[in-house]
C-alpha positions, 0 to 999 in steps of 0.5 A: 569716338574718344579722342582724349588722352583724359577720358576716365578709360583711357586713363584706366587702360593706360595704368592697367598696362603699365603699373602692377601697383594699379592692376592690384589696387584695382583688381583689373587688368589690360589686354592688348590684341583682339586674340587675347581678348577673346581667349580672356572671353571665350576661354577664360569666361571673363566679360569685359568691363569696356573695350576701346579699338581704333575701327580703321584697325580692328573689325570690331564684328569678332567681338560684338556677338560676345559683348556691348561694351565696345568704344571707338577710340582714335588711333592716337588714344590707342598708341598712347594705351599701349606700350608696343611700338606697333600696337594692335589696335584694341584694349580690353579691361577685364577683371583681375582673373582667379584661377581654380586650382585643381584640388589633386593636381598631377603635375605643378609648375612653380616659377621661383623669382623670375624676373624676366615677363618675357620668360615668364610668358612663354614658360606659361604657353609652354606649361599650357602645351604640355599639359601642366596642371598648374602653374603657381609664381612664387614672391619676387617673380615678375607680375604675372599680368606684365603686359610682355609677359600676357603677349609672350604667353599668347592667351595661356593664361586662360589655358592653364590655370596659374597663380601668385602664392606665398611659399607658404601656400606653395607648400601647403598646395603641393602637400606630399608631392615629390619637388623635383628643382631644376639645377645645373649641379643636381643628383639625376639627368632629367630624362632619368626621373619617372615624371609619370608619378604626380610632382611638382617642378622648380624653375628659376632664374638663371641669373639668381639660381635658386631661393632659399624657399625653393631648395628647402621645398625640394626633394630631389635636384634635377639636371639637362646635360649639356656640352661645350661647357655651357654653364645653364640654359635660359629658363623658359628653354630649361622648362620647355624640355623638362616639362615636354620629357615629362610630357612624352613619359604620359603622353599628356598631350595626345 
């Protein structure tokens, strides 16, 4: 059993958790819980480079049949590893995952300058429950290997293919696509738009607004008509109903 904070994979998984700047120079990244760890292994076809879990927590039986690199760590070295007050008892290093995007993607999300791993990660379940082709993050949105933002999107990222892009990728991706931005002041109401022809949809921070990137890629501007005066809706609100409209139009998920 590990017991030290100052094993070499305690240290890993630690800084892997915790620091975008090592998950990049070290092209891994940390997942928490047993449920995301098989996601990353049974449906993101990731291997893990090693697994630490506390035994008087975890039954380690789920994990064993698909790999061996399994260690038992002490429920102290376990607490240290995470960042959740109540941690689940288990940590996987895994490669930093590359997504395969679609070469004639129907439907694309971009995320443009979130700054919220919490809004990021549930836009990324719900993109995943809409059928969203993929799900491209934008410069100056928050990693999208955040620890809160992996939890809050419950294993979507191994549900929906998703990456960090330039703009510039951005826009060569979407090619000829039709940009719809999401936008409190836009020309159309959301429910009006025909989302059965292939798009690509904007969300952004509620906070900032839009970037400049994201309204020069945009074609058309669309908006959710609310009452009582209400300025905007949280982001990962405003994607939830834009994207299950666009859902419902195409029946994406029957």
């Amino acid at each position: 059993m590990i017991t030290s904070l100052q094993n070499d994979r305690v240290k890993l998984a630690h800084a892997l958790l915790t620091q975008s700047k090592t998950r990049r120079k070290e092209g891994k990244i940390a997942l928490e819980g047993l449920r995301l760890i098989r996601d990353a292994m049974e449906r993101g076809g990731y291997s893990p480079e090693f697994i630490l879990f506390d035994p008087d927590q975890v039954n380690i039986d789920a994990i064993t049949p698909l790999t061996n690199q399994v260690y038992e760590a002490s429920a102290e070295v376990i607490r240290h590893i995470c960042a959740t007050e109540q941690p689940q008892g288990i940590v996987g290093v895994f490669p930093m995952p590359t997504a395969k995007l679609p070469a004639r993607p129907e439907r694309v999300l971009i995320v443009d300058h979130l700054r919220d791993p919490g809004n990021l990660g549930t836009i990324l379940r719900t993109a995943a429950g809409a059928g969203v082709d993929v799900v491209l993050v934008s410069p100056g949105s928050v990693d999208l290997y955040n620890d809160k933002a992996l939890r809050a999107a419950v294993g979507a990222h191994f549900r929906v293919p998703a990456a960090e892009k330039s703009w510039a990728e951005i826009d060569a991706y979407v090619g000829e696509l039709p940009v719809y931005l999401a936008d409190m002041t836009g020309d159309a109401a959301y429910d009006a738009v025909d989302w059965t022809q292939p798009h690509a949809l904007i969300i952004g921070s509620e906070a900032d607004g839009a970037s400049p990137d994201a309204e020069g890629l945009a074609t058309s501007r669309v908006y959710i008509p609310m009452a009582a005066d209400t300025e905007s809706l949280n982001a990962a609100v405003a994607a939830g109903i834009l994207l299950f409209e666009a859902a419902r139009q195409s029946n994406r998920t029957e």
